[in-house]
C-alpha positions in Angstrom: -44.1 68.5 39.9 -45.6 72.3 39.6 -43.5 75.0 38.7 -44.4 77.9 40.0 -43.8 81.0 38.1 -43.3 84.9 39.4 -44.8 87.2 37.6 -43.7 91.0 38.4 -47.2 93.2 38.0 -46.3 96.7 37.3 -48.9 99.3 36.6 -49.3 100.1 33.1 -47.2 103.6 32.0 -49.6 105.8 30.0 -46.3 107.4 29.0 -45.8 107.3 24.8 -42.8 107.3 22.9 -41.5 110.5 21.4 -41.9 108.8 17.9 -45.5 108.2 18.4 -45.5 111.6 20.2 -44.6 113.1 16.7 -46.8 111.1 15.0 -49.9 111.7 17.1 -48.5 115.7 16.6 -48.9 115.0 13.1 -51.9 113.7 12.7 -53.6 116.8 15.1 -51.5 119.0 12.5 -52.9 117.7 9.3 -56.3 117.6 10.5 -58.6 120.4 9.7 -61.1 120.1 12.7 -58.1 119.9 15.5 -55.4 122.0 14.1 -56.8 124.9 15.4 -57.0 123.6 18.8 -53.5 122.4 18.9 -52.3 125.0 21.8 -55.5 124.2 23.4 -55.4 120.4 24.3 -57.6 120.7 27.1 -60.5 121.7 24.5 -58.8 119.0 22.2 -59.5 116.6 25.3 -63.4 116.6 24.9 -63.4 115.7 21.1 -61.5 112.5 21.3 -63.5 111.9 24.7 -66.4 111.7 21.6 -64.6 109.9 19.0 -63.6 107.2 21.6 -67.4 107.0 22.8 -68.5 107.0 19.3 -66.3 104.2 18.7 -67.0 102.1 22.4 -63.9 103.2 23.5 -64.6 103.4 27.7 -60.8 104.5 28.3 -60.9 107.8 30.7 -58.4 110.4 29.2 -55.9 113.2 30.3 -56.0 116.8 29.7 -52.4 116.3 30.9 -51.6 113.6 29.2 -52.8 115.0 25.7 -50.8 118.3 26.2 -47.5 116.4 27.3 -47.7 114.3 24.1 -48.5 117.0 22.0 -45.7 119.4 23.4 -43.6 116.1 23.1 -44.3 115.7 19.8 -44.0 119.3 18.4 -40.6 120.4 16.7 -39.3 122.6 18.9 -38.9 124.9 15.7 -42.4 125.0 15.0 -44.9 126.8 17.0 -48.1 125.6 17.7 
């Protein structure tokens, strides 16, 4: 007898959590190359477009996407 199962396919959310939100927030904080550039994510965009090459990562990023995160995972009493 075959049992037949239904899987539900939903597209994949590219949405993060706000604690990884913080902790990505963090990291561009502490980081002496990106800190600066922490109110610009668009220009923040094309240096992890080249880590990610540099490291064979073929994923297609967000300018959106990073600034949402980022403005996500700022403390609302800390300015960028």
């Amino acid at each position: 007898m075959n049992a037949y199962v239904n899987i539900k396919h939903t597209p994949t959310s590219t949405r993060i959590s706000s604690p990884l939100s913080r902790l990505f927030w963090l990291s561009c904080k502490h980081n002496e190359v990106i800190s600066p550039l922490l109110g610009k994510p668009y220009k923040l965009l094309s240096i992890f477009e080249q880590w990610a090459f540099t490291e064979g990562i073929t994923d297609k990023f967000s300018g959106d996407t990073l600034k949402t995160a980022l403005e996500r995972g700022s403390p609302t009493s800390v300015p960028y």
